[in-house]
Legacy VTK file of the C-alpha trace (Angstrom):
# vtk DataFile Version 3.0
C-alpha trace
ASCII
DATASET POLYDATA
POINTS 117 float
188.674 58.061 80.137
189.412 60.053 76.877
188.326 63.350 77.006
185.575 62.638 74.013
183.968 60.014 76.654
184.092 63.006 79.233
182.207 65.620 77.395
179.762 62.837 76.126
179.266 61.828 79.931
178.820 65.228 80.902
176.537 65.843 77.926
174.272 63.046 79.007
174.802 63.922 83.074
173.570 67.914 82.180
170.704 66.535 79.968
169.186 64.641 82.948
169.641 67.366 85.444
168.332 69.819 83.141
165.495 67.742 82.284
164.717 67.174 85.644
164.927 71.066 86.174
162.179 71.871 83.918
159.917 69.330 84.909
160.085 70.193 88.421
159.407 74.209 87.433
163.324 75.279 88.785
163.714 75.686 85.116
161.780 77.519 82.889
162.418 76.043 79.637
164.506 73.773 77.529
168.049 75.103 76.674
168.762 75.282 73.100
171.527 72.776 72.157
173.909 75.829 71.829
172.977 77.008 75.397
173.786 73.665 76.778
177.253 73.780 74.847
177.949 76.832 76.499
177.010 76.061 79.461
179.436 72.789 79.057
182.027 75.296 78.158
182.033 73.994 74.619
181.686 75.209 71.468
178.385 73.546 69.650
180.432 72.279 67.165
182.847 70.636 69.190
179.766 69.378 71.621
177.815 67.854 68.134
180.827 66.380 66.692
182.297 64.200 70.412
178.784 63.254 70.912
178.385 61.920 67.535
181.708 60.840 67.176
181.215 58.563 70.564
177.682 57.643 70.090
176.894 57.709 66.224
174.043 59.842 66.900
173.212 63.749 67.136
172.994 65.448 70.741
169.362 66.397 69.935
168.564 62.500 69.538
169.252 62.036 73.026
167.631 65.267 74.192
164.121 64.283 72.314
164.741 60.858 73.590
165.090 61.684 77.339
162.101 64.491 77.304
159.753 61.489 75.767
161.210 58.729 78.475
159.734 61.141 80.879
156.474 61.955 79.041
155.927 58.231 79.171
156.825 57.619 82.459
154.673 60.614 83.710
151.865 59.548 81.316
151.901 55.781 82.919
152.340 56.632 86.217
149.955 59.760 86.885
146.961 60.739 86.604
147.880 64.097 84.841
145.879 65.253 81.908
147.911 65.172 78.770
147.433 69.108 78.641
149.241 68.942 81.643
152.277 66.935 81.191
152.534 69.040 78.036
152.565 71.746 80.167
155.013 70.688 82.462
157.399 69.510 79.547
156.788 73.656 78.339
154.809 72.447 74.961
151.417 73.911 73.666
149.450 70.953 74.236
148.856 70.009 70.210
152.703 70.279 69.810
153.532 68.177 72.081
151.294 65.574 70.673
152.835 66.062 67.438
156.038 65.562 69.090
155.369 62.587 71.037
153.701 61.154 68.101
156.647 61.684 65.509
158.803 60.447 68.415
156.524 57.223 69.075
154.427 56.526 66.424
151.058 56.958 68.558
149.649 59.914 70.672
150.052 60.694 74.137
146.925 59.091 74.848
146.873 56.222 72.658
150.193 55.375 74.321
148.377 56.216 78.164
145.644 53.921 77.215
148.284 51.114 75.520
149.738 51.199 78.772
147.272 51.307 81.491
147.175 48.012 84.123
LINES 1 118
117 0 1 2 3 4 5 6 7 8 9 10 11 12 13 14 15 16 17 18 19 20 21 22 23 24 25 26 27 28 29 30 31 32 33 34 35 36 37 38 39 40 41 42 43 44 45 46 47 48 49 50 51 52 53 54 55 56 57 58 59 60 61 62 63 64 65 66 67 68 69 70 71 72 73 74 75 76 77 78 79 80 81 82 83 84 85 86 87 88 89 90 91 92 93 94 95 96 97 98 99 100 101 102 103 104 105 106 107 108 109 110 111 112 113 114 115 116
């Protein structure tokens, strides 16, 4: 594995943990992207560049994209108030309906509803 393919596998293997983390409460709130690199021993140059380099895409793509997988998946598969989960995900409730909807193209409860069996 070239090293590029290692840091962009870490990248990706920190994201979930950290994720994970914070939605669980062991965390108390996202890592900036510099944080992350640090914590990667990288600089966040070096971490931006390899991950774009390897994936065509920015590091915070994949960060945004992984916190919204999980807003979905919490949205569709609890009964959690959308306060809540915005809560959980350390957003001000209207933020994070911002968020999700520049994300998505719908709010977190047009999306719950979209969803529901």
């Amino acid at each position: 594995m070239k090293r590029s393919e290692e840091i962009t596998s870490q990248y990706f293997t920190f994201l979930d943990n950290h994720i994970q983390g914070v939605i669980s409460g062991t965390i108390p709130e996202f890592m900036e992207l510099n944080e992350i690199a640090r914590e990667l021993a990288l600089s966040h140059k070096h971490l931006t560049d390899t991950v774009k380099k390897e994936t065509g895409q920015h590091p915070c793509f994949f960060y945004d994209e992984k916190i919204i997988q999980q807003a979905k998946e919490m949205l569709i598969l609890t009964d959690k108030s959308i306060a809540e989960i915005a809560r959980i995900f350390t957003y001000d409730p209207s933020n994070f309906s911002k968020f999700f909807k520049k994300m998505t193209g719908c709010t977190p409860g047009k999306f719950r509803n979209s969803n529901n069996i």
